[in-house]
Biopython code that builds the backbone (N, CA, C, O; Angstrom):
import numpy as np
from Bio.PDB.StructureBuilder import StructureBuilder

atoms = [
    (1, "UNK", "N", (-164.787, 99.246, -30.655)),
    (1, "UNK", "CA", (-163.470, 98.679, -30.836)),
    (1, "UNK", "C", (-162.427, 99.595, -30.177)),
    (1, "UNK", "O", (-162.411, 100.824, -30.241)),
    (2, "UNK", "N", (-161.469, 98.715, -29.467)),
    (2, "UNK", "CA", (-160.629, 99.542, -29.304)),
    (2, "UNK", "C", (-159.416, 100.506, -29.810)),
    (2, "UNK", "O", (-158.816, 99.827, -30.643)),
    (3, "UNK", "N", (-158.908, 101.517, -29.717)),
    (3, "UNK", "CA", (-157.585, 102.414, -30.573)),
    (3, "UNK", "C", (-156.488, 101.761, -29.495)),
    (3, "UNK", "O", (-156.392, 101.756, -28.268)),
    (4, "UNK", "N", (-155.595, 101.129, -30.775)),
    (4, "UNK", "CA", (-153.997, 101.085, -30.581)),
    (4, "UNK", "C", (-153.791, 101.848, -30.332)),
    (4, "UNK", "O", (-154.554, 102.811, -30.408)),
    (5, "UNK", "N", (-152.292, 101.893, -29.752)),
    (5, "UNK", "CA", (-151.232, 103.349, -29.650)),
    (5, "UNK", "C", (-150.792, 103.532, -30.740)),
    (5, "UNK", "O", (-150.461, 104.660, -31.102)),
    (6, "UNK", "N", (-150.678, 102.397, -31.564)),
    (6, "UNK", "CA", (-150.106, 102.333, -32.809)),
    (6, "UNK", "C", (-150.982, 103.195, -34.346)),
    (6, "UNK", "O", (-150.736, 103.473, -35.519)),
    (7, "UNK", "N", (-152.141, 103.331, -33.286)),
    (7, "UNK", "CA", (-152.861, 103.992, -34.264)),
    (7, "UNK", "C", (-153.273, 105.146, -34.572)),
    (7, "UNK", "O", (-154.084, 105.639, -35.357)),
    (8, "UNK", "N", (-152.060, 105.710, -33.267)),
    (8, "UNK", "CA", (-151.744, 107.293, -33.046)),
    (8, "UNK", "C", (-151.374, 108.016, -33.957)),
    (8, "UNK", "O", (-150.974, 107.374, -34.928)),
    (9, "UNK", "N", (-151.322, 109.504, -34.101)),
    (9, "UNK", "CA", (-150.233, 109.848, -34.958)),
    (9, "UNK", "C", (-149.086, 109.461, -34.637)),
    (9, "UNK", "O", (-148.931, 109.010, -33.502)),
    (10, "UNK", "N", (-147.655, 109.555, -35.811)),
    (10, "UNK", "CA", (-146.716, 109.320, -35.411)),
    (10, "UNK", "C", (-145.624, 110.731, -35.356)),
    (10, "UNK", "O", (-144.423, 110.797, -35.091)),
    (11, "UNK", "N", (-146.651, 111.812, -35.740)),
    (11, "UNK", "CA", (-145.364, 113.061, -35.639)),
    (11, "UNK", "C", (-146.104, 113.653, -34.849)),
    (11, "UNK", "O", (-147.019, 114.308, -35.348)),
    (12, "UNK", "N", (-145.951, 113.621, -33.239)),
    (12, "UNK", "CA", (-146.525, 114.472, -32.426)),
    (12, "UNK", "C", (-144.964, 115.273, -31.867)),
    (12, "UNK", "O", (-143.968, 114.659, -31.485)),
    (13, "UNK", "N", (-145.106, 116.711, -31.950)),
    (13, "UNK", "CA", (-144.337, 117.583, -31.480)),
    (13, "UNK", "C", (-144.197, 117.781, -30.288)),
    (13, "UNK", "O", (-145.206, 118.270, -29.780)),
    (14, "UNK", "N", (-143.108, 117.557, -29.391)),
    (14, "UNK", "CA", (-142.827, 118.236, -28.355)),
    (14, "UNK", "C", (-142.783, 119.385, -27.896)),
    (14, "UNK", "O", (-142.017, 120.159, -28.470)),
    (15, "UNK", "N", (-143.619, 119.924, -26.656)),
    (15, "UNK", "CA", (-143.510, 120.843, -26.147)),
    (15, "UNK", "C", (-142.498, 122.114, -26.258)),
    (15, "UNK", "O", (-141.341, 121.747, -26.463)),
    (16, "UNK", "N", (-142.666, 123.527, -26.168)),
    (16, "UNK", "CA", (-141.018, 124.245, -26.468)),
    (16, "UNK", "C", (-140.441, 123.837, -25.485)),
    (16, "UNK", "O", (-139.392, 123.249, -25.746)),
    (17, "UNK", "N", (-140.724, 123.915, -24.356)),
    (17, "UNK", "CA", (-139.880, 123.539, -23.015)),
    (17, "UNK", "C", (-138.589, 122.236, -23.197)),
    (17, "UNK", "O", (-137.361, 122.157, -23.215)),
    (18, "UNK", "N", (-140.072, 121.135, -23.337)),
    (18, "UNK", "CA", (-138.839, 119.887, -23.649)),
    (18, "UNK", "C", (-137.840, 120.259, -25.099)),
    (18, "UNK", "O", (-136.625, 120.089, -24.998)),
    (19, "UNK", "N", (-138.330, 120.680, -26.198)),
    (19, "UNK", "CA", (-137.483, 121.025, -27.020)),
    (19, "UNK", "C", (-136.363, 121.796, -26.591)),
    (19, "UNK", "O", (-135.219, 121.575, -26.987)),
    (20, "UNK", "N", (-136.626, 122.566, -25.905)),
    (20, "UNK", "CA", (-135.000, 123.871, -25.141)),
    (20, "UNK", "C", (-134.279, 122.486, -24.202)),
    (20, "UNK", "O", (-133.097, 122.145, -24.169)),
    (21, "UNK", "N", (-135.236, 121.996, -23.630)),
    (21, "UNK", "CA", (-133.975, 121.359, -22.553)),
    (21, "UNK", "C", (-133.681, 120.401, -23.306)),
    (21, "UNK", "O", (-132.523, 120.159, -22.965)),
    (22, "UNK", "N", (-134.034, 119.452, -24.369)),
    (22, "UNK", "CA", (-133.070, 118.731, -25.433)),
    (22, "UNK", "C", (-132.138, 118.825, -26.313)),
    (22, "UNK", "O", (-131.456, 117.942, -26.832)),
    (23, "UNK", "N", (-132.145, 120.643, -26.546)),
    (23, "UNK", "CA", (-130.758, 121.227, -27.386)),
    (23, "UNK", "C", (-130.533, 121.991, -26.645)),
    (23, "UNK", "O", (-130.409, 123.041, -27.276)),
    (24, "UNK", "N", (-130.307, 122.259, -25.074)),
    (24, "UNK", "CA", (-129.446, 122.126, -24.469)),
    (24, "UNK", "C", (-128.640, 121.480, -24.288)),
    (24, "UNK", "O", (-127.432, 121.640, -24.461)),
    (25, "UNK", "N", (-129.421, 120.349, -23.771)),
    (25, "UNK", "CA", (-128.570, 119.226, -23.303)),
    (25, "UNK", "C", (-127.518, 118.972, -24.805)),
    (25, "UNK", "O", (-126.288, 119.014, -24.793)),
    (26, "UNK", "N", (-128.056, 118.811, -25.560)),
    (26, "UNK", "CA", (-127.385, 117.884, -26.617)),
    (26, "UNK", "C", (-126.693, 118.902, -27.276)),
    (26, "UNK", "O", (-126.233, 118.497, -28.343)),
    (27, "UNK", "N", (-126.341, 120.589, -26.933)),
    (27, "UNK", "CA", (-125.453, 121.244, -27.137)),
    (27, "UNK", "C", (-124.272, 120.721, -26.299)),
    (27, "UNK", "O", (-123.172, 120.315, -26.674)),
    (28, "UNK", "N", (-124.775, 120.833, -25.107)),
    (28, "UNK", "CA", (-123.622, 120.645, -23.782)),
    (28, "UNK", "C", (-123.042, 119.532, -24.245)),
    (28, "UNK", "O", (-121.916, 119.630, -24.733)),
    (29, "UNK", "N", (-123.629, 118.394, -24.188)),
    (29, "UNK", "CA", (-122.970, 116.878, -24.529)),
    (29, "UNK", "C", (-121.834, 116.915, -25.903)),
    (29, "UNK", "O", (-120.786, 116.272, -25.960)),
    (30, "UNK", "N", (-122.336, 117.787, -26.885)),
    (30, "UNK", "CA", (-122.078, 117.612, -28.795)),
    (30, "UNK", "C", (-120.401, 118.938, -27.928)),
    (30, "UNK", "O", (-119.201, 118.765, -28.141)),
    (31, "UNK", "N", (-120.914, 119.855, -27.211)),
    (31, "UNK", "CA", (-119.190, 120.415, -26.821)),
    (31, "UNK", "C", (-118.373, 119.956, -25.909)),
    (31, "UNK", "O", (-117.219, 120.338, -25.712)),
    (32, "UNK", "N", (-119.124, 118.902, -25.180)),
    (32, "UNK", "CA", (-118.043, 118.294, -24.260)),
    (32, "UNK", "C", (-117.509, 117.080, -24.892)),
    (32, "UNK", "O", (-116.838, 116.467, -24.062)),
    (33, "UNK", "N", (-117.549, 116.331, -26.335)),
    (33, "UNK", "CA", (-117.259, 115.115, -27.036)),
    (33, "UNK", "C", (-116.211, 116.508, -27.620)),
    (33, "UNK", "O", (-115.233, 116.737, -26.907)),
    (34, "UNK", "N", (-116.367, 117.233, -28.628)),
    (34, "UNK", "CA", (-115.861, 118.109, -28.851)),
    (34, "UNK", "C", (-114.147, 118.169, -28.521)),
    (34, "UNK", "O", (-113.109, 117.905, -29.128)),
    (35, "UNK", "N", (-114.659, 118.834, -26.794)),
    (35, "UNK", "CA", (-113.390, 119.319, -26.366)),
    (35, "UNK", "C", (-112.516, 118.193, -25.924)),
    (35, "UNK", "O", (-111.346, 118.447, -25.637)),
    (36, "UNK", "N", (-113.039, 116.789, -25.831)),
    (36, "UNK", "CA", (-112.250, 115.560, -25.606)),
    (36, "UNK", "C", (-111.422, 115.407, -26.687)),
    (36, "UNK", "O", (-110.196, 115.296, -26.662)),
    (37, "UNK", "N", (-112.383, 115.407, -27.945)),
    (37, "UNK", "CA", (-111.502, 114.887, -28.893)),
    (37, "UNK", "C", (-110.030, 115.736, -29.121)),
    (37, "UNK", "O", (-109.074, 115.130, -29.604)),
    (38, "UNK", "N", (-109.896, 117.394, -28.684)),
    (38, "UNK", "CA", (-109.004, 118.112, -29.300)),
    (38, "UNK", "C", (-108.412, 118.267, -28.411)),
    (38, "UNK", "O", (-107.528, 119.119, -28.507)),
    (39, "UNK", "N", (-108.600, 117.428, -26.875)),
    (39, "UNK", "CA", (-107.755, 117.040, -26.140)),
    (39, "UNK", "C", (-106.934, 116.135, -26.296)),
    (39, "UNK", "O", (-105.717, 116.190, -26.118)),
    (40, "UNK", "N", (-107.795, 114.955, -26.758)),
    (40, "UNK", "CA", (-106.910, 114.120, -27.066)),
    (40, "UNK", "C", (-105.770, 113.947, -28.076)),
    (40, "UNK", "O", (-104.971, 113.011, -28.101)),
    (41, "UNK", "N", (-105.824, 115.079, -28.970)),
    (41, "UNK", "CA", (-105.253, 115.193, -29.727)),
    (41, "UNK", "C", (-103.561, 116.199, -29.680)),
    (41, "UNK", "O", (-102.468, 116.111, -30.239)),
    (42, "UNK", "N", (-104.208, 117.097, -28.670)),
    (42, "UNK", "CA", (-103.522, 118.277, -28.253)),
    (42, "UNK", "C", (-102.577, 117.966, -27.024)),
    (42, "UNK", "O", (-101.388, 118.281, -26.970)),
    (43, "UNK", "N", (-103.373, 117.220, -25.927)),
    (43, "UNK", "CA", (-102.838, 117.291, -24.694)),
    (43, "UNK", "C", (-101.877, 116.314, -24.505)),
    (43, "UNK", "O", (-101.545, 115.775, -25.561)),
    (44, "UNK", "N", (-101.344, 115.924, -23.556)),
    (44, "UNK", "CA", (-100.600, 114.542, -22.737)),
    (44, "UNK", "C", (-101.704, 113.588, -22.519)),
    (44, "UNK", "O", (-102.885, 113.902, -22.373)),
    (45, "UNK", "N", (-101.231, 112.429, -22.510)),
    (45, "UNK", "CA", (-102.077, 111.568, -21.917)),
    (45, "UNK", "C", (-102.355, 111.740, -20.657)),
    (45, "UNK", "O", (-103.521, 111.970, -20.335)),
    (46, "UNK", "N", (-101.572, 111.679, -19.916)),
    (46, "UNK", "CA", (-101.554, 112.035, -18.069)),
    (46, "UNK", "C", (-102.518, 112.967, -17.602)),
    (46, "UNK", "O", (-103.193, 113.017, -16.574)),
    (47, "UNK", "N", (-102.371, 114.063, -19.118)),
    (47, "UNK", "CA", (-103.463, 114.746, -18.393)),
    (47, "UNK", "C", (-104.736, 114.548, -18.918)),
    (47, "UNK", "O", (-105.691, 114.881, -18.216)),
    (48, "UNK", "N", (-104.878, 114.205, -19.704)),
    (48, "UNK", "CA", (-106.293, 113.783, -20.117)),
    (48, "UNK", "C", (-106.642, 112.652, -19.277)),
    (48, "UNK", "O", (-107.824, 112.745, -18.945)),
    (49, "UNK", "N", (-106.182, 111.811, -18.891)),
    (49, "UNK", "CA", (-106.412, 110.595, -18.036)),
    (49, "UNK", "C", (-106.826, 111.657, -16.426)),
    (49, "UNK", "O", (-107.640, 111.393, -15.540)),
    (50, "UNK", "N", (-106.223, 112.440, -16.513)),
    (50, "UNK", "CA", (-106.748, 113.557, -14.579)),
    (50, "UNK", "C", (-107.495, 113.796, -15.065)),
    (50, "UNK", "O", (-108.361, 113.094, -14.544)),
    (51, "UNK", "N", (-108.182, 114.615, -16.176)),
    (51, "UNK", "CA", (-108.977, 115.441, -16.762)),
    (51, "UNK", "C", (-110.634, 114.435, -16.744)),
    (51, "UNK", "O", (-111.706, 114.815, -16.274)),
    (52, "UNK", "N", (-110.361, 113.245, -17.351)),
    (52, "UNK", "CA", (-110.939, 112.367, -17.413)),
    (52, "UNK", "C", (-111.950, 111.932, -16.208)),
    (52, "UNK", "O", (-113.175, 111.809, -16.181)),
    (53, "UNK", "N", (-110.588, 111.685, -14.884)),
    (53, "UNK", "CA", (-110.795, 111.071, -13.471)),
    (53, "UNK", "C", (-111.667, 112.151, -13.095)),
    (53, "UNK", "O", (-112.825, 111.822, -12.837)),
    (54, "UNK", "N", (-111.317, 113.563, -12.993)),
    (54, "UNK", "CA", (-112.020, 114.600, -12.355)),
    (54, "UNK", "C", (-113.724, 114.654, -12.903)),
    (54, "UNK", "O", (-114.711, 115.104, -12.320)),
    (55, "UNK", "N", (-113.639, 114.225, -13.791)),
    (55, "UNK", "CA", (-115.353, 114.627, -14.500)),
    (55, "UNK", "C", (-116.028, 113.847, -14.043)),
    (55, "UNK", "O", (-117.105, 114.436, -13.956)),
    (56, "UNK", "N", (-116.170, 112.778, -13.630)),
    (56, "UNK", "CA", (-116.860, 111.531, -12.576)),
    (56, "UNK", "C", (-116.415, 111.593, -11.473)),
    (56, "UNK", "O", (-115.242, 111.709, -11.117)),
    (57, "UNK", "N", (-117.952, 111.469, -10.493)),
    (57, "UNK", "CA", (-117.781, 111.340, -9.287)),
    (57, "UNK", "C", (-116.950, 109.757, -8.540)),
    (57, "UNK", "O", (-116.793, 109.658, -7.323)),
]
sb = StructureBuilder()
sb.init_structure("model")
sb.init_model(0)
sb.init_chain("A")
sb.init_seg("    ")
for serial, (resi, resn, name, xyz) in enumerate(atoms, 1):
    if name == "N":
        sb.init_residue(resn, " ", resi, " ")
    sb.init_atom(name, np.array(xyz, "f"), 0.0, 1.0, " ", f" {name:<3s}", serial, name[0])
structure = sb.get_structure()
């Protein structure tokens, strides 16, 4: 008979590697929402709207 995928475990751990580059990333991302918000709060609109334009290509 054949094994599902479903019949895998379901808590398989990621590698350390992928674990570092996922709280990286999701450091970088969690301080760049961060510094928007206390921009938006802090700054001009005008400039958050440049600030904004500049971060996309």
């Amino acid at each position: 008979m054949r094994q599902l995928a479903t019949d895998a475990p379901v808590a398989v751990l990621p590698r350390p590697l992928e674990r570092m580059f996922s709280v990286v990333w999701g450091a970088a991302l969690f301080g760049e929402a961060v510094l928007r918000v206390v921009g938006a709060y802090t700054l001009p609109v005008d400039t958050m709207v440049w600030l904004g334009g500049r971060s996309r290509p």
